[in-house]
N, C-alpha and C positions, 0 to 999 in steps of 0.2 A: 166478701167478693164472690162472684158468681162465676159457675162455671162455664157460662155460655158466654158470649162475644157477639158482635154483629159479622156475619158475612158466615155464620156457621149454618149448617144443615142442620136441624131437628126435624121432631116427630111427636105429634101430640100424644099423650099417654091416656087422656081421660079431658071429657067432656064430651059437646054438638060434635065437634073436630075430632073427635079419636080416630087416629089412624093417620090422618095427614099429614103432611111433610113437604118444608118449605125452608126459605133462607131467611134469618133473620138481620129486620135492616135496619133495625133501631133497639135500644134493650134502655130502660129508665129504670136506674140502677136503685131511687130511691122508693118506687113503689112497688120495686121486685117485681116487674112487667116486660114485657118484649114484643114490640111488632114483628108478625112474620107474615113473608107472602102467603097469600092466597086462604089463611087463618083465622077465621074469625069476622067474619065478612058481615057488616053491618050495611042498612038502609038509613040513611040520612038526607035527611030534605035539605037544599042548596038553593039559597038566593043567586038570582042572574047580577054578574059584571059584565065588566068593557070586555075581559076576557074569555070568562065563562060562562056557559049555557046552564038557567038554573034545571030545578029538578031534582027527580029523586037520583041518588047517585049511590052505587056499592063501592064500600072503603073498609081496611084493616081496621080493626079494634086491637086494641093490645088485650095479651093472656098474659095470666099470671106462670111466673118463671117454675114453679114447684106443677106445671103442667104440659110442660116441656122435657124430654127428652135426647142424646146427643144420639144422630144416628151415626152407626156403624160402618166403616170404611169400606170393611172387607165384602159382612153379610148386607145391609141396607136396614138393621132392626136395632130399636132401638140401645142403647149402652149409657154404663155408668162411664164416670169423666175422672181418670186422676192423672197426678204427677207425676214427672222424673228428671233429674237433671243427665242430659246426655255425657260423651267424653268431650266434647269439647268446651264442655261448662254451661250450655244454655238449660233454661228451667222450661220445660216442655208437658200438653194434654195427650193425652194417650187415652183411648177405648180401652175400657178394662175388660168388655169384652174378648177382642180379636189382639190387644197391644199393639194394635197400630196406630201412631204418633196422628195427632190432629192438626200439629202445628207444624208449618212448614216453611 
């Protein structure tokens, strides 16, 4: 199981992208990959539809998960991701950096 989710903020650690930082909108859990905005930004040639204009078009690539980062609530840098279960029994991510709860 991974420690990232879709709709989370990261920060690339390493690669073209080091430093970046974006929401991820999709995570494919079997090739350990995650699209994230604005990350990874590929050139792909597009045939013209009824709908769309062909062309070269910039689009997400997915990165791999082990290059991914959770950012930080408090600070905005990146943090390591673990658990705890609160008092009211819910099992919850937390920044082990700052300790502040991811999930809300």
């Amino acid at each position: 199981m991974s420690n990232i989710k879709k709709g989370d903020k990261v920060i690339v650690t390493t690669g073209r992208d080091k430093g970046k930082k974006g929401e991820v909108l999709k995570i494919f859990p079997k090739e350990e990959r995650a699209l994230v905005t604005g990350v990874n930004v590929v050139k792909r040639h597009q045939r013209q539809t009824q709908t769309q204009a062909g062309g070269i078009v910039n689009k997400e690539s997915t990165i791999h998960l082990s290059n991914l980062a959770h950012v930080d609530p408090k600070s905005g840098k990146a943090s390591r991701v673990g658990f705890k279960t609160l008092n009211d029994g819910r099992k919850v991510r937390f920044a082990k950096k700052s300790g502040e709860v991811i999930d809300v």
